[in-house]
TISEKE-25734 format. One record per residue: x, y, z of N, C-alpha, C in turn; residue in one letter. Coordinates in steps of 0.001 Angstrom, whole numbers, padded with zeros to 6 digits, always signed. Last residue first. Layout:
N
XYZXYZXYZA...
//
This chain:
345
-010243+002726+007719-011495+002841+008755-012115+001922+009000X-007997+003529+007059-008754+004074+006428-009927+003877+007458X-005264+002210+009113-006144+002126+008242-006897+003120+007874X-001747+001190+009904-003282+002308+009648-003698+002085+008575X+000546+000036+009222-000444-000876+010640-001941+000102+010280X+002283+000800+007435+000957-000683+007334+000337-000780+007969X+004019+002643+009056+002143+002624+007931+001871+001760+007612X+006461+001549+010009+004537+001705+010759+003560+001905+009971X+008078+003138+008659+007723+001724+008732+006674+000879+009738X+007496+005403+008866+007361+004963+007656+007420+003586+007838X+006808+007445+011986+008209+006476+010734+007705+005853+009710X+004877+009378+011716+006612+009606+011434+006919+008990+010941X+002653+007548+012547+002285+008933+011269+003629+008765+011444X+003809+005997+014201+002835+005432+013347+003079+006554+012237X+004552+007815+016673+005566+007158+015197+005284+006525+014624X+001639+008211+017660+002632+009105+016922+003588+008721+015952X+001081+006081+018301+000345+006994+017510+001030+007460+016473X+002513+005638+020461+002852+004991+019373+002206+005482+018272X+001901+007844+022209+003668+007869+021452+003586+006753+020312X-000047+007169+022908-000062+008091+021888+001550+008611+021387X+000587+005157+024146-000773+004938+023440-000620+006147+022314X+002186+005769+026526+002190+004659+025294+001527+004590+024118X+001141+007718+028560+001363+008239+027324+001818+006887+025816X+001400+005462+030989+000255+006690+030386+000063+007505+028849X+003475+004301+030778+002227+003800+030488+001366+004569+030013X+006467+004536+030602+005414+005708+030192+004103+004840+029999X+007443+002181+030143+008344+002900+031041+007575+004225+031125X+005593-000396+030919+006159-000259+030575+006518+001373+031251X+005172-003364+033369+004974-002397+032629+005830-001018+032253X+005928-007055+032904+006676-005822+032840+005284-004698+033012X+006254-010496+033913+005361-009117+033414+005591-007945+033936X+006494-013712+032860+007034-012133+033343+006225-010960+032719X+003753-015853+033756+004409-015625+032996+005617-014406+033320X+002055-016867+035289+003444-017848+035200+004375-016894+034075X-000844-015776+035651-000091-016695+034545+001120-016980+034253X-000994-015397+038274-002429-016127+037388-001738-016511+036157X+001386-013807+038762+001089-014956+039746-000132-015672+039151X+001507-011491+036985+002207-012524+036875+002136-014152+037785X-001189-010665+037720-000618-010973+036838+000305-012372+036417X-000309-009479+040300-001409-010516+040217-001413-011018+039012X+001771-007852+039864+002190-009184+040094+000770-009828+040589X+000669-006319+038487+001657-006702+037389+002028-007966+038378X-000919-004522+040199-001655-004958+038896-000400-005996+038706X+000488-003475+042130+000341-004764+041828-000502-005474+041189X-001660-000546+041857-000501-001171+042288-000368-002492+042507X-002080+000662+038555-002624+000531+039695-001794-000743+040542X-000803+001514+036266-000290+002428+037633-000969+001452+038541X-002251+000263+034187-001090-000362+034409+000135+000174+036082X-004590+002298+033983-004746+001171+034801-003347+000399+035252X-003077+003758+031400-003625+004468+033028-003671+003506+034232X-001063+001558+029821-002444+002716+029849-002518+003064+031566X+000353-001671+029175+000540-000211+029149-000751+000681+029595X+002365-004103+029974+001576-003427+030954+001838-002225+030162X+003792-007106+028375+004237-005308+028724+002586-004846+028996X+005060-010640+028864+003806-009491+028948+004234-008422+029150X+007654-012565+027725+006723-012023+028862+005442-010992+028605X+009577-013649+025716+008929-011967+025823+008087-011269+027069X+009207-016274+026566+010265-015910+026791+010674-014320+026573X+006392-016437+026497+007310-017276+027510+008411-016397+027670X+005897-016077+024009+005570-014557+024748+006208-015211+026401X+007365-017600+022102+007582-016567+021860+007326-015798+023408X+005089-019453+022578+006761-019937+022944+007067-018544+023273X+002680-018329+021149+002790-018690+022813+004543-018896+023443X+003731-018488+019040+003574-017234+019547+003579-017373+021029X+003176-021476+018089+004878-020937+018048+004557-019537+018875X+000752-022149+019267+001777-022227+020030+002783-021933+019282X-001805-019151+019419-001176-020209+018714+000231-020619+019069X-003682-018115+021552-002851-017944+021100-001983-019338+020316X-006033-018917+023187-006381-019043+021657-005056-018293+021324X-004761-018757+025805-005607-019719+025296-005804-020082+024047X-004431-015716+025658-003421-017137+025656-003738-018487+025563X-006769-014377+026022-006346-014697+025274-005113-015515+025120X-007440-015771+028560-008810-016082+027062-007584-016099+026074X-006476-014194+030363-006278-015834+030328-006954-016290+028892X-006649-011790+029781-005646-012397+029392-005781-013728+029298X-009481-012055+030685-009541-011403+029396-008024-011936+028986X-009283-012352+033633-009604-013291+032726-009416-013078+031727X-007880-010280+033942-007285-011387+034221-007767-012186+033426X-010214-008380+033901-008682-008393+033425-008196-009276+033275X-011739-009472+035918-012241-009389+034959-010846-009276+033821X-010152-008765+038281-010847-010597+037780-010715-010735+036437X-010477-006340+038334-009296-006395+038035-009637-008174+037673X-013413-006247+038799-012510-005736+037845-011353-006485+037427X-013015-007346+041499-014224-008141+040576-013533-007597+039015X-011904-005685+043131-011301-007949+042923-012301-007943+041461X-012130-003475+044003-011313-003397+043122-011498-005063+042504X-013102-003518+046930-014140-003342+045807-013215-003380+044363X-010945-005355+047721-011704-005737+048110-012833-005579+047057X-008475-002873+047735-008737-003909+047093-010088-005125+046573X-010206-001081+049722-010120-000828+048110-010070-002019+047578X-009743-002421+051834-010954-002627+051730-010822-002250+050148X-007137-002253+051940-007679-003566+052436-008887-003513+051776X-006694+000535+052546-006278-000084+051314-006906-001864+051124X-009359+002410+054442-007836+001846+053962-007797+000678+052784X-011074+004937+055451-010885+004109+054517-009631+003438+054879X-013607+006798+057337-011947+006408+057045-011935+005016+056257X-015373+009752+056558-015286+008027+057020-013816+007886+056970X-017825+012361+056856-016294+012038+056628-015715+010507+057247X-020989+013814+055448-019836+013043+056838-018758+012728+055764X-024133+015681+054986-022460+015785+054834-021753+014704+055793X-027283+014039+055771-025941+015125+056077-024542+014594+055287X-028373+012040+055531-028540+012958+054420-028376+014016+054366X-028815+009726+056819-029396+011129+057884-029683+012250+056723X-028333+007873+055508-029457+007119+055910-029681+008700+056702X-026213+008164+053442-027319+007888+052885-028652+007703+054111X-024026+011097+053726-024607+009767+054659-026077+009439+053770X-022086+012094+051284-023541+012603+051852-024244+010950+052433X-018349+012670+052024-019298+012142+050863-020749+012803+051741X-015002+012321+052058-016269+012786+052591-017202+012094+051593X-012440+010199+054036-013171+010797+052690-014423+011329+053165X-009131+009479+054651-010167+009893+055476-010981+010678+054083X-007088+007050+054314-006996+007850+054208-008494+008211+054761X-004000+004417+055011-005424+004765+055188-006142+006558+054472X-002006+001093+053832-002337+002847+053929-004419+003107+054233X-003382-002010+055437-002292-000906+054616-002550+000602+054948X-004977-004326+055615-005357-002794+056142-004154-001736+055278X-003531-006466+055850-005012-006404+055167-005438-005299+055449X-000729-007131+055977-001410-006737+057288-002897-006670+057215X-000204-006717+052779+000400-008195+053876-000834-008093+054878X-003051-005426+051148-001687-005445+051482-001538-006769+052517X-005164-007094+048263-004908-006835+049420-003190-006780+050427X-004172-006512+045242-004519-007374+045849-004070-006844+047427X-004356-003987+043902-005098-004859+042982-004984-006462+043829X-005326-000737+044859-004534-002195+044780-004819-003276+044068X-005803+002881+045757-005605+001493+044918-004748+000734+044679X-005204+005174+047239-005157+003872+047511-005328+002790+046659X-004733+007465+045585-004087+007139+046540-003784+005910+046865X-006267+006497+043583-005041+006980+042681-004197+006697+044110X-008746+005563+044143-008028+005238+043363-006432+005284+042782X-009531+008436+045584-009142+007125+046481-008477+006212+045862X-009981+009863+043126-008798+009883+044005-008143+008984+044443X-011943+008389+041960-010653+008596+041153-009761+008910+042302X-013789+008861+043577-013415+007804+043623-012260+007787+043081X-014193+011869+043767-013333+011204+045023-013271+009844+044705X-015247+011618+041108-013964+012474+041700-013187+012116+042462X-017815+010919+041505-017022+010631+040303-015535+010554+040778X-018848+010920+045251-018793+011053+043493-017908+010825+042456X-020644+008959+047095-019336+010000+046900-019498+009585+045432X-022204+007928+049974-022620+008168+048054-020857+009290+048291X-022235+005313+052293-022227+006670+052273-021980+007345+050644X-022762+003065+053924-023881+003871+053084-023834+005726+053057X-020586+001326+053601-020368+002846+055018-021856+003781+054691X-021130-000662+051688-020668-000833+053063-020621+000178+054231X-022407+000779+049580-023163-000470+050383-022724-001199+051744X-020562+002961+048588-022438+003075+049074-022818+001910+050069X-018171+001465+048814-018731+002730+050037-020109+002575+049801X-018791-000139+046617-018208-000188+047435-018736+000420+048781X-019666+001858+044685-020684+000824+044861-020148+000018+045946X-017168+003685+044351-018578+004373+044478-019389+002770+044712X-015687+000908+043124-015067+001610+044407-016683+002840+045042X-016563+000373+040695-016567-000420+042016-016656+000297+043164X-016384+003081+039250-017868+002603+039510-017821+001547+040626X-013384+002774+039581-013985+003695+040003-015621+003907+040441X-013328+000939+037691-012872+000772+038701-013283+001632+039778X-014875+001649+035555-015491+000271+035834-014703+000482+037579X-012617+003559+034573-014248+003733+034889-014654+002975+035879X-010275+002061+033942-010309+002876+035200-011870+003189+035709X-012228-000642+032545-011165+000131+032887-010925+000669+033908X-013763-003095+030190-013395-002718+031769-011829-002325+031703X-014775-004918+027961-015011-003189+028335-014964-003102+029998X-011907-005939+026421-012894-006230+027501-013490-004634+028121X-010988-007290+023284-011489-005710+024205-012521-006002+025193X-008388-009498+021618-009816-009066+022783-009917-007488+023288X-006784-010566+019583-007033-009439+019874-007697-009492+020685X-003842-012074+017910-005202-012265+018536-005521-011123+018946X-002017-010978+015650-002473-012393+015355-004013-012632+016493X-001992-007843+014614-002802-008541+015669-002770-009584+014927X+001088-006755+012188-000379-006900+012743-000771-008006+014310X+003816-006667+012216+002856-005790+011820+001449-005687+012002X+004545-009063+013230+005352-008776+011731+003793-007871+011715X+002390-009944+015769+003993-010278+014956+003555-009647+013913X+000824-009901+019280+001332-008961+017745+002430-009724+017488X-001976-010475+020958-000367-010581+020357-000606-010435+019183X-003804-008265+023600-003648-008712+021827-002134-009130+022372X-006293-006530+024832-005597-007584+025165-004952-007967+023666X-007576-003549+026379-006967-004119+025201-006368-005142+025651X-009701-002488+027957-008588-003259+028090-008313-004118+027380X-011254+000676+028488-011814-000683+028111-010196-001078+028301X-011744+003235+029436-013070+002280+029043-012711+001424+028804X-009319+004115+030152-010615+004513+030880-011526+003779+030727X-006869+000840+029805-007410+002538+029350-008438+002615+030475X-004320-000926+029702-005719-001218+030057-005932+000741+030588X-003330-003201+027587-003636-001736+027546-004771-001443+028181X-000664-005868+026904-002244-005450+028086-002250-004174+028274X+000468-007465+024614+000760-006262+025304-000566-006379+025869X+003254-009940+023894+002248-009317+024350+001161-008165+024698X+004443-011485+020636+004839-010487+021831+003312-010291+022439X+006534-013069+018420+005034-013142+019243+005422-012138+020773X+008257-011834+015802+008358-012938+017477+006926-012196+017435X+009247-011014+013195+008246-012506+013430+008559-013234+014922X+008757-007783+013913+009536-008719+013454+008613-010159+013838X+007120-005263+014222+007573-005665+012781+008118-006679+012918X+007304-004930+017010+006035-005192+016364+006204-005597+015047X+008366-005099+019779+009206-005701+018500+007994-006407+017331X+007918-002194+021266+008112-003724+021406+008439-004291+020011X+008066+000142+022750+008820-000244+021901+009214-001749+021575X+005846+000991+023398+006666+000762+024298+007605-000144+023951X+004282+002112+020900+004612+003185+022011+006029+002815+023124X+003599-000069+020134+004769+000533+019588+005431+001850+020564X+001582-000857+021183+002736-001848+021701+003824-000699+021309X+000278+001116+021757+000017+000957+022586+001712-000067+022791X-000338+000841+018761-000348+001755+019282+000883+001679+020336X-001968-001866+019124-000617-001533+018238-000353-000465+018777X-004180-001486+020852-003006-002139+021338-001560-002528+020572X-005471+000313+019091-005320+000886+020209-004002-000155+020683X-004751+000553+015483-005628-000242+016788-004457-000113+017915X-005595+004016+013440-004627+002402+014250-005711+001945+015434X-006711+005808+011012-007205+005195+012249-005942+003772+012574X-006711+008872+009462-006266+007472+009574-006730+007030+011161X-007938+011124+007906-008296+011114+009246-007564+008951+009025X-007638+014645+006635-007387+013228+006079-007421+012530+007498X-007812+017177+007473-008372+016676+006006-008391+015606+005749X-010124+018034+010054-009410+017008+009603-009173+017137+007743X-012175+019707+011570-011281+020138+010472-010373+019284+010127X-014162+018049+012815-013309+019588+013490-012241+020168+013223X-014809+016715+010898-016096+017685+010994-015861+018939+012025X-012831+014537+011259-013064+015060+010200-014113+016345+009872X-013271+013854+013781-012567+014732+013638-012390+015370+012157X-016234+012605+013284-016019+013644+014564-014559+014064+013979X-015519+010796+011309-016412+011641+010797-016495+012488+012011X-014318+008787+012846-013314+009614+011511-014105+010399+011260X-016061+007964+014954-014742+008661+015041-013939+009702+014311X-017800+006794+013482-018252+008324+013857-016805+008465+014512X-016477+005046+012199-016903+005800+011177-017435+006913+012071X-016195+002989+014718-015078+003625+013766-015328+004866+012524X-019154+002370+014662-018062+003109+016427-017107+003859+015294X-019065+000755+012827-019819+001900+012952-019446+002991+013870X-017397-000706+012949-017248-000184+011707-018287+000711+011807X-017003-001802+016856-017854-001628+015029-017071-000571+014348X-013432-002497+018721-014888-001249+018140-015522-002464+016372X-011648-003886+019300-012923-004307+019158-014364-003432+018682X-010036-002019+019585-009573-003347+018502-011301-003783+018348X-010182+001531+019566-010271+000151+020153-010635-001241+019607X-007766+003654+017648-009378+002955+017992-009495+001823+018781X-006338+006668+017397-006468+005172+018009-007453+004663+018082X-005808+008353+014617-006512+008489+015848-006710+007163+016006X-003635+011135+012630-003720+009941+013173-004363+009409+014409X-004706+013315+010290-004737+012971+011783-004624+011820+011796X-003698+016667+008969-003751+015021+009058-003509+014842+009885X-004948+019817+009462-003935+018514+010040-004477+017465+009314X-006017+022480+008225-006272+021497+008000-005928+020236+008625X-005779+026071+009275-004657+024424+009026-005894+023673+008937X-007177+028368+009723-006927+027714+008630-006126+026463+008032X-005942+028991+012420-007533+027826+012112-007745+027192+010639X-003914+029557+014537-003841+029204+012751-004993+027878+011937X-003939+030391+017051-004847+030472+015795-004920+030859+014661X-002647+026929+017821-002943+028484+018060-004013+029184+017556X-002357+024360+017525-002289+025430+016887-002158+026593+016852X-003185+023073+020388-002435+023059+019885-001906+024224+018597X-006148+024393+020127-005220+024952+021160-004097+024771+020950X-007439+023757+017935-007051+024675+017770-006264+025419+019035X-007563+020934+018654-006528+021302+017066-006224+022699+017769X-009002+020898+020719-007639+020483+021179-007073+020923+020008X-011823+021638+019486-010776+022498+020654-009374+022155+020815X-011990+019784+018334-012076+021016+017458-011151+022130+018537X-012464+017956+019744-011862+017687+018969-010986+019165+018272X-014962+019272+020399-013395+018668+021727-012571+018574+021209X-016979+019228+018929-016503+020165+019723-014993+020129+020434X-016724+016121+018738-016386+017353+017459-016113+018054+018106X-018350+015429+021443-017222+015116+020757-016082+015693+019499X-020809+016758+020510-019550+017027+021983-018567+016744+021104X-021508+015132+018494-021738+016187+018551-020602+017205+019051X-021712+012390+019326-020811+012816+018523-020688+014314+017988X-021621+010447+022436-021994+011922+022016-021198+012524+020983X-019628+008556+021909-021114+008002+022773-021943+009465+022669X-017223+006433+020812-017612+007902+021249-019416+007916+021232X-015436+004425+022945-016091+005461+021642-016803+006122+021915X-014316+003581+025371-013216+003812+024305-013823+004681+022875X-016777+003361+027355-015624+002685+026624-015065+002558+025043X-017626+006998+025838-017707+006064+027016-017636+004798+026563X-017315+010349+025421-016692+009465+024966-017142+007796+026048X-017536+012728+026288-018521+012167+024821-018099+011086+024586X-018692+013522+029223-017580+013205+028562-018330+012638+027554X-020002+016727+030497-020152+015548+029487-018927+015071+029458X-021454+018618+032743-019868+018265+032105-020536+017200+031459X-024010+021330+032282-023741+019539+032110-022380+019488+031573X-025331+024366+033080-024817+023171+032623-024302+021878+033033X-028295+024487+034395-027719+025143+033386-026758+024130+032178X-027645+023884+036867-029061+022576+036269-028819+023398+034365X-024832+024178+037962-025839+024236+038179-026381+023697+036876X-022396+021375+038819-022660+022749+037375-024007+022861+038468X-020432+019631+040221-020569+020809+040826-021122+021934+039717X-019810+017359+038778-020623+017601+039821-020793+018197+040518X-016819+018835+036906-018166+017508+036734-018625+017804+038624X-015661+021203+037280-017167+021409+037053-017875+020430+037245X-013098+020275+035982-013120+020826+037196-014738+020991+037654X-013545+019567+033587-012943+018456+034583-013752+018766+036038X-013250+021589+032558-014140+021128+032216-014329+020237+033494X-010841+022253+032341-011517+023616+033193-012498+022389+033263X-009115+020447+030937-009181+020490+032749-009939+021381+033445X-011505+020325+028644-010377+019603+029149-010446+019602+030444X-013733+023181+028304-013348+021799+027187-011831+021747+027744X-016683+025087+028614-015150+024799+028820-014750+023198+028511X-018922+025878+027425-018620+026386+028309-017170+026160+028911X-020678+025379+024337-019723+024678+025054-019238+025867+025752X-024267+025472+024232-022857+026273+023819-022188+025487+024541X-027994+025248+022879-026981+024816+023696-025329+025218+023191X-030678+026823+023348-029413+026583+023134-027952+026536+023450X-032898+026886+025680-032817+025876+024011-031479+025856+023214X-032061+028954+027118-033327+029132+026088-033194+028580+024933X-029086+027431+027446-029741+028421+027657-030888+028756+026786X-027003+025015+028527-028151+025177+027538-029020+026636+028104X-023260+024465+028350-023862+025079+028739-025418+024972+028020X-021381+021690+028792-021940+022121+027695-022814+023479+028209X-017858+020662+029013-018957+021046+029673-020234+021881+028973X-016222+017819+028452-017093+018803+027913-018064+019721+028688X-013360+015832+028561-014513+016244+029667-015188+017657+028475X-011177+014494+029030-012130+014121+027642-013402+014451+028615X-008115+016002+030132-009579+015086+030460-010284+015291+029310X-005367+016577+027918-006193+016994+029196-007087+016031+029309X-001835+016877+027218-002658+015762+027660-003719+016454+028657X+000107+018362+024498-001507+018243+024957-001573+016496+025831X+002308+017240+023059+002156+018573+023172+000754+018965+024418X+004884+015026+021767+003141+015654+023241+003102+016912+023329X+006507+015823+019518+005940+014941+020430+004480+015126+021078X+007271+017487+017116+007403+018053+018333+007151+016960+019580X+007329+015913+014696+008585+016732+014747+008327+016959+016410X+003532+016224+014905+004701+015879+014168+006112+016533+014623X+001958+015796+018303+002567+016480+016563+003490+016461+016460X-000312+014237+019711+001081+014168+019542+001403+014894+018361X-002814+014402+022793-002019+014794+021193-000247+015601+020854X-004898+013079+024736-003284+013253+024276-003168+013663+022792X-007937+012912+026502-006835+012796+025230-005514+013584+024964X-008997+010468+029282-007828+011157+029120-007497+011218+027127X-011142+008443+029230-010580+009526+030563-009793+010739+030619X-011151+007587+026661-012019+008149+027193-012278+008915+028634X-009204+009000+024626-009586+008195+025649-010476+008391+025856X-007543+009244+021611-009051+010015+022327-009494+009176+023095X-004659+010192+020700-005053+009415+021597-006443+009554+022170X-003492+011291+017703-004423+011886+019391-004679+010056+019645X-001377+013464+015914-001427+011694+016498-002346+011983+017589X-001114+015616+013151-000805+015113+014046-001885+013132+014644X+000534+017967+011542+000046+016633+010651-000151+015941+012528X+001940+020124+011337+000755+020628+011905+000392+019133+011995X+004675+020210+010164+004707+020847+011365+003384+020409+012086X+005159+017776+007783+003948+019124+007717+004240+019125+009076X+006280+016037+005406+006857+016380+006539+005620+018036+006614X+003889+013654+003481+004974+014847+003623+005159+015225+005365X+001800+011902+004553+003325+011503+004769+004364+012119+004663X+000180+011938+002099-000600+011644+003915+001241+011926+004398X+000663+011171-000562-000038+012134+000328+000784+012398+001368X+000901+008533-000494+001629+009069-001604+001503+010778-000744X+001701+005632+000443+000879+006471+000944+001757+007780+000691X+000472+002267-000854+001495+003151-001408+000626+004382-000447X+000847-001195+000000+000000+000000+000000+000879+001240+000000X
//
């Protein structure tokens, strides 16, 4: 496949990562330029409706707008679920990157999740194509994801990679340029965060929001209970479900894990599936390649040795999890020996 176009050296030509927790954009020659929240806040006034702030202002607003406006994220596991918003966001990140040189056009390189429809995939290319795209290529999220962490995607070894994002958790082995297997389990940081809120409600009946679960997440999250079963502690608020006052509880890491098991299960299993239907010269291969840990989730702590203790295998993550996804993006559009892996749609 000849890519006669798409491939001049252009300052503006760029790579996004459109999470659904988090998008990243990578341009040409420069790297990262942009990582904010995939957050929208929409304002509606006498029927019409305006965008009010788009990334971390946006962020800042989820459950605290009046009845006015609504943070949105347009995006929910891994596609895009408001394509409207979504454009809008799109349209914002070109032109922040840019400046305002609105008259650019970019070629865009944008990650998709292995398991998305051909329908999921067509409002993708048609959302950035509608926030000025001229030319809109699409890769799969756990190519991406491998190349980002520099795994040995062009050559004939069997390699691993586990991308586990906001919405969903790429599972795939890769040789000589493409997915020999693939799975998308729709469970991520979300799903983890929805534990952890269903957690507290039913054990301290106390409601906390979007926000403070992400925290408690970020502070305390585990993926298997500490030695002592209590570990680190921390102290949270939220609205008592049974007086329907304001209170403040204490938490510790024992119990995170606890609402965390069913998720992170869920992970597990999704690898175990796929090694299962991995074919045995690739299987040899990932024995002695082990598994690479990339995306947001790959932070959560001893993700990598529950892992490695359910499948015998070594398991790394890698050295930028967070950004993997859109570094590989990125030298997808640069190097030239990555364009096989993008597609049209």
């Amino acid at each position: 496949m000849k890519f006669p176009t798409f491939f001049n050296l252009r300052s503006h030509d760029m790579a996004i990562d459109l999470g659904t927790a988090n998008t990243v954009v990578y341009v040409r020659g420069r790297g990262i330029v942009l990582n904010e929240p995939s957050v929208v806040a929409v304002e509606t006034l006498n029927g019409v409706k305006s965008v009010k702030a788009v990334g971390d202002d946006a962020k800042l607003m989820m459950g605290k707008t009046p009845e006015s406006i609504q943070a949105i994220r347009p995006l929910r596991d891994g596609v895009i679920a408001d394509i409207d918003v979504a454009e809008q966001m799109i349209k914002y990140f070109i032109r922040k990157v840019h400046g305002q040189r609105t008259f650019m056009r970019p070629k865009i390189v944008i990650c998709v999740p292995s398991g998305s429809t051909k329908v999921e995939r067509r409002a993708i290319r048609d959302a950035a194509q509608n926030a000025g795209a001229s030319q809109v290529w699409l890769i799969e999220e756990p190519m991406a994801a491998a190349i980002g962490a520099g795994m040995p995607v062009t050559e004939p070894i069997g390699s691993m990679v586990v991308d586990i994002g906001g919405g969903t958790t790429e599972v795939a082995v890769l040789s000589l340029r493409g997915l020999a297997y693939t799975t998308s389990v729709r469970v991520g940081g979300d799903k983890m965060d929805e534990a952890i809120v269903s957690y507290v409600r039913r054990n301290h009946n106390l409601l906390i929001g979007e926000s403070t679960a992400e925290r408690i997440k970020q502070e305390l999250g585990v993926a298997k209970a500490p030695p002592d079963g209590i570990g680190l502690t921390i102290h949270i608020k939220g609205r008592d479900l049974v007086n329907g006052v304001p209170k403040e509880i204490q938490i510790n890491q024992g119990q995170i894990a606890e609402a965390l098991s069913e998720p992170v299960g869920t992970i597990v299993e999704g690898v175990r599936i796929a090694l299962e239907n991995t074919a045995p010269e690739l299987a040899a291969d990932i024995v002695d390649q082990g598994i690479v840990m990339t995306g947001g989730g790959a932070l959560l702590r001893g993700i990598d040795e529950v892992l490695r203790d359910e499948t015998g295998l070594p398991v790394t993550i890698a050295e930028d999890p967070l950004t993997c996804v859109a570094i590989g993006t990125g030298r997808a559009l640069e190097d030239p020996i990555f364009h096989g892996v993008l597609q049209t749609g």
